[in-house]
C-alpha distance (Angstrom), angle and dihedral (degrees) to the residues before:
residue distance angle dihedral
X1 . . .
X2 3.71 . .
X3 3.84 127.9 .
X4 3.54 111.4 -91.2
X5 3.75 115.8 -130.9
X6 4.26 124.5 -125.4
X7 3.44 95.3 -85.0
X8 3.80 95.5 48.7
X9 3.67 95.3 44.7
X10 3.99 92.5 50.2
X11 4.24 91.8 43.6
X12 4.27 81.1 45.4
X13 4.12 92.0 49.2
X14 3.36 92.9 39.4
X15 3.56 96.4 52.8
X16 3.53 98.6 45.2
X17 3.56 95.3 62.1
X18 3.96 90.0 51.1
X19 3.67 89.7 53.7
X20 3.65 98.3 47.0
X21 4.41 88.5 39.4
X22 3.86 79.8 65.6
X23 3.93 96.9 47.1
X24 3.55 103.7 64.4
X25 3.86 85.5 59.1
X26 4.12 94.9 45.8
X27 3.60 91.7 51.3
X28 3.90 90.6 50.8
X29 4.52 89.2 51.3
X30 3.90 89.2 41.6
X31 3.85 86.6 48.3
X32 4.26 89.3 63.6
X33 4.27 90.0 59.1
X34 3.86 106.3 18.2
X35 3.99 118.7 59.1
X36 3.53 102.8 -125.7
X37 4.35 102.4 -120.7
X38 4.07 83.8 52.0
X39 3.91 97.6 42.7
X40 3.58 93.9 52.5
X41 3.48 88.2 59.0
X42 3.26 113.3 47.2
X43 4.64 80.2 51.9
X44 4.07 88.0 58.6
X45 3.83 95.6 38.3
X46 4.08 90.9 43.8
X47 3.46 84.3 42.0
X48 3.67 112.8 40.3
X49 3.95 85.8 46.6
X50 3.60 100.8 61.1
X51 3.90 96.5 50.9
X52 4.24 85.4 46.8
X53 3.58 81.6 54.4
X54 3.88 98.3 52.1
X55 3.87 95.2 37.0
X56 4.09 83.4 60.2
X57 3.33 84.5 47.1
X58 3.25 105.3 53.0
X59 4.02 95.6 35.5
X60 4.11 91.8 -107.9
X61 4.01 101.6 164.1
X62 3.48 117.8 -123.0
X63 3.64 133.6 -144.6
X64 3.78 97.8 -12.0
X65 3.81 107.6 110.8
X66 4.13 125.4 84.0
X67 3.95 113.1 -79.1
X68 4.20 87.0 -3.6
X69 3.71 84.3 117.3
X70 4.03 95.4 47.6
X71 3.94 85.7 45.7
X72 3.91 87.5 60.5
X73 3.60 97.4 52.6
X74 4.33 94.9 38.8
X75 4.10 90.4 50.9
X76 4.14 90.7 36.0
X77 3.81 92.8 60.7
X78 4.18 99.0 22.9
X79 4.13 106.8 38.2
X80 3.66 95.3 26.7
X81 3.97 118.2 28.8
X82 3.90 108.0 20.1
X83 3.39 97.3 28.5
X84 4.49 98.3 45.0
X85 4.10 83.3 28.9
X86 4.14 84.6 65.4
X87 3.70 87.2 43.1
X88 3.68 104.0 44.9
X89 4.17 87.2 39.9
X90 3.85 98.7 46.3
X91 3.68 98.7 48.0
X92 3.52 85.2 62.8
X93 4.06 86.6 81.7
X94 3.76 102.5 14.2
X95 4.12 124.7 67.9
X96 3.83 110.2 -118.2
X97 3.58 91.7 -111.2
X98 3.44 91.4 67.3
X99 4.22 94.9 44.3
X100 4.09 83.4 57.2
X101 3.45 89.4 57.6
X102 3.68 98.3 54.0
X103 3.75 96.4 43.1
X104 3.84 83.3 53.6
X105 4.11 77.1 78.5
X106 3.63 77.4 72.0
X107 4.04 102.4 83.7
X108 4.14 82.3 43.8
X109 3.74 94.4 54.8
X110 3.77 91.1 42.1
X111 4.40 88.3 57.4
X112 3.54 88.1 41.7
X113 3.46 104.2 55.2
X114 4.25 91.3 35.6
X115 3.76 81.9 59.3
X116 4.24 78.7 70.4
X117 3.63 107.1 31.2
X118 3.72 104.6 18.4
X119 3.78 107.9 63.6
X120 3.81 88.1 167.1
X121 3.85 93.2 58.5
X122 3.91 103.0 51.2
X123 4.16 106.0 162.4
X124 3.36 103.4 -113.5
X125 4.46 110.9 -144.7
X126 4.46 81.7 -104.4
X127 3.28 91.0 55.9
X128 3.42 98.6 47.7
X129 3.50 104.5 48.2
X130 3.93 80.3 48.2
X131 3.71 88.7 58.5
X132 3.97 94.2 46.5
X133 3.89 88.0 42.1
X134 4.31 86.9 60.8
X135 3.64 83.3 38.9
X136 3.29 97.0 58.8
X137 4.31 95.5 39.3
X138 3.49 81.5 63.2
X139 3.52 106.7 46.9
X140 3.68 81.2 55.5
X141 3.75 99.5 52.1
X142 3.93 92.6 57.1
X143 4.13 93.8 28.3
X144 4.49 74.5 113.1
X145 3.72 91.0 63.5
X146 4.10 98.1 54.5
X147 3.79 86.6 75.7
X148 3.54 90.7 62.8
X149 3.86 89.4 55.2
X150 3.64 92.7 100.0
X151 4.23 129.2 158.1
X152 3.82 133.3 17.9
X153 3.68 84.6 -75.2
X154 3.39 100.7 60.7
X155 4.10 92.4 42.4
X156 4.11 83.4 52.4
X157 3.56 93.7 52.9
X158 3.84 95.6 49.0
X159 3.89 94.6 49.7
X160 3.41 87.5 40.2
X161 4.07 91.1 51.6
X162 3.68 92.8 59.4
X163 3.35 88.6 72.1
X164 3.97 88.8 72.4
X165 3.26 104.8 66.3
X166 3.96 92.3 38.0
X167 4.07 87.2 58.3
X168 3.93 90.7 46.8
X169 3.86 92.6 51.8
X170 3.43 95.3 56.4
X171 3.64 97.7 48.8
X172 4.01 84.7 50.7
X173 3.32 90.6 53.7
X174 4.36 92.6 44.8
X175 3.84 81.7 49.0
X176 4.13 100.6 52.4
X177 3.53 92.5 45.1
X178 3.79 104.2 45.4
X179 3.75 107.9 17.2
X180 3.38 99.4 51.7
X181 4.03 90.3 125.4
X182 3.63 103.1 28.0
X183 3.73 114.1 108.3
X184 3.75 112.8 -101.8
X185 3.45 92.7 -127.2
X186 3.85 93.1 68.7
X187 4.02 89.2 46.4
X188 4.06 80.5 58.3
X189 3.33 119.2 23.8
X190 4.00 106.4 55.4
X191 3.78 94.2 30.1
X192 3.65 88.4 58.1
X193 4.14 93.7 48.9
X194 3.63 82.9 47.5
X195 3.66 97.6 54.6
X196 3.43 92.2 40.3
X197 3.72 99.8 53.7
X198 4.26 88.1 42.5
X199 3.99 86.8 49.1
X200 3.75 91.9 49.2
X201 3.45 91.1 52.3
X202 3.54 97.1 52.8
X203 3.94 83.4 43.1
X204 3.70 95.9 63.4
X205 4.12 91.2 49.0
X206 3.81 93.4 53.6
X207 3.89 104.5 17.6
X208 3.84 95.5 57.6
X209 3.69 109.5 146.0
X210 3.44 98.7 -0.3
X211 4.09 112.4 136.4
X212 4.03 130.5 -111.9
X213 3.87 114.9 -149.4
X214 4.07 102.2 -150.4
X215 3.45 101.3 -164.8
X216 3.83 138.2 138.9
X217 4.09 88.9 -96.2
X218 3.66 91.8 45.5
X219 3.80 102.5 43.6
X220 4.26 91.5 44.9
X221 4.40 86.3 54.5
X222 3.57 85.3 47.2
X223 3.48 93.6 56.8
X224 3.41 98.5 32.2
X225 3.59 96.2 66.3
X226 3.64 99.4 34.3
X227 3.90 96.6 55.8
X228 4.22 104.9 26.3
X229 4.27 93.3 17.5
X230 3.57 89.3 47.5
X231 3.84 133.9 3.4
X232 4.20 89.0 40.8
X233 3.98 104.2 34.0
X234 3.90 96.0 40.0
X235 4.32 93.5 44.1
X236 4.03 83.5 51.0
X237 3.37 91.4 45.7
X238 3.54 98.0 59.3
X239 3.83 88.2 38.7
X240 3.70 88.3 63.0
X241 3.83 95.2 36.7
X242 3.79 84.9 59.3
X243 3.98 87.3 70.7
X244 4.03 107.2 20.0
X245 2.97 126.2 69.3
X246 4.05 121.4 -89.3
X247 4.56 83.9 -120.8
X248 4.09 88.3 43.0
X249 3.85 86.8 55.5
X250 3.87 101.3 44.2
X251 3.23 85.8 55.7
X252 3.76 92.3 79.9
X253 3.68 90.4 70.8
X254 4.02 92.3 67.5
X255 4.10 81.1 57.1
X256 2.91 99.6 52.3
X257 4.01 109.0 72.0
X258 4.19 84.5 56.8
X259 3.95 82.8 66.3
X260 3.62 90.1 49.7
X261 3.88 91.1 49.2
X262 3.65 96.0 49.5
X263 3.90 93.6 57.3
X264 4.21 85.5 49.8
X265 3.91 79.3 52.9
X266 3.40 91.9 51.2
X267 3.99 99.9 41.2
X268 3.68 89.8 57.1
X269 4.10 105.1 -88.7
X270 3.69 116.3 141.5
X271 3.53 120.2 -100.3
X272 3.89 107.3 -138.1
X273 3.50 137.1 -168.8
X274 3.74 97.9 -110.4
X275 4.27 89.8 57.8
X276 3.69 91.9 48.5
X277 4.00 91.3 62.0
X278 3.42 104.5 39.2
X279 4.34 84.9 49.3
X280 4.07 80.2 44.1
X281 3.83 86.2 51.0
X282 4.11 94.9 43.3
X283 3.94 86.3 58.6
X284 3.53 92.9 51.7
X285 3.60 98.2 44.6
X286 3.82 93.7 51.5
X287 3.61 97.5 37.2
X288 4.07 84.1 56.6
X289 3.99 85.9 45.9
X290 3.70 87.9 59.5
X291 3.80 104.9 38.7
X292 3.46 95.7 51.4
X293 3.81 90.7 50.6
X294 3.49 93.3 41.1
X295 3.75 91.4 53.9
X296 3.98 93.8 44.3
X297 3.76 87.9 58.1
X298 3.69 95.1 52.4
X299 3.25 96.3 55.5
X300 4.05 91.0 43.3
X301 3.56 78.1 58.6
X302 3.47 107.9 43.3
């Protein structure tokens, strides 16, 4: 696909971090009629089927570059069915304020790991007290939710959740370093049937008997994150990845909880001090992230 220009890549970042500020919350609704193994994939199937059927359509090739095939099997079990299978199983016992917390790891893992595979993408200090800045914004803006981390359960789940953004940042980093000119599409579309068939499977071993509400709600979460969650956030992620850099891009995850604030705002949740600083500190943090990067790659440049 062709390089987007500024504008596109700022109305693309931007809008991935709305979509994916609403998820956290859809999962949570689709959660109260969908068990969790079985709703995550019937999202990947939905999903991974409709961008099949539009790379067929619009004669995408399939499968035919060097490690494209590889790529489909390290993003079908990483990205989409260990790490969303933690996700979609831990928020059973932990709020969703808390689960955004713990994928904030995510931007961490992602400068850890580059530190390895990404020679180009070495954290410089800036950057990382940027990163640890967001962190900490927020760590603050969910600090409420820790009290309702209650039981061995709940403790399980949120070691166990760490383990989803640790599987996602090494499929990022698989993804920027080998499928730089595969068509997003293929980084999407088969990985996601391949998920979804592998989490269905699993689904049908430790789901039996458990009951689907099909009703209006359920059906429009369903589709919500298989077609805008999914097929169009994840194929315009890897569109961008392509051209940012894998830090620039994890960066989105820090954004993302202010999106998920700002529909609390909007549903009638209180807006307290304590959630206004730590999204203060978020901005700061990232906006530090990205100068300092911005700056180091000028004077590459120049």
């Amino acid at each position: 696909m062709r390089r987007p220009g500024p504008v596109w890549i700022v109305l693309i970042y931007v809008s991935l971090v709305v979509i994916w500020g609403t998820t956290w919350s859809a999962i949570q609704i689709g959660l109260e009629t969908t068990p969790p193994l079985g709703g995550l994939a019937l999202r990947f199937l939905l999903a991974g089927a409709l961008l099949w059927c539009i790379a067929r359509a619009r004669g995408i090739p399939l499968g035919r570059q060097k490690y494209e095939k590889a790529l489909w099997w390290i993003n079908a079990a990483l990205s989409f069915a260990l790490s969303y299978g933690i996700v979609y199983w831990a928020a059973q016992w932990i709020p969703s304020g808390l689960v955004s917390v713990l994928f904030a790891t995510y931007p961490l893992f992602i400068a850890l790991f580059a530190q390895i595979a990404l020679p180009g993408e070495r954290l410089s200090r800036g950057e990382g007290v940027g990163m640890l800045l967001a962190f900490a914004g927020v760590v603050a803006i969910f600090s409420a939710d820790f009290s309702a981390l209650g039981g061995r359960q709940g403790f399980i789940a949120a070691v166990v959740m760490l383990g989803s953004p640790a599987a996602a940042a090494i499929a990022t980093i698989y993804v920027k370093r080998w499928g730089k000119t595969i068509h997003p599409f293929s980084l999407t579309a088969i990985p996601m049937l391949l998920a979804g068939a592998a989490m269905g499977g699993v689904a049908l071993l430790f789901e039996r008997g458990k009951t689907y509400v099909w009703d209006g709600p359920a059906i429009g979460v369903l589709l919500y994150l298989a077609v805008i969650g999914s097929a169009l956030s994840f194929t315009l992620f890897y569109w961008l990845l392509a051209y940012l850099a894998a830090k620039r891009m994890a960066l989105i995850t820090y954004l993302v909880p202010l999106i998920a604030v700002t529909i609390g705002t909007l549903r009638g949740e209180r807006l307290t001090t304590r959630i206004l600083l730590g999204s203060a500190t978020v901005i700061v943090g990232v906006a530090l992230a990205l100068h300092v990067d911005s700056r180091a790659r000028r004077v590459r440049s120049g």
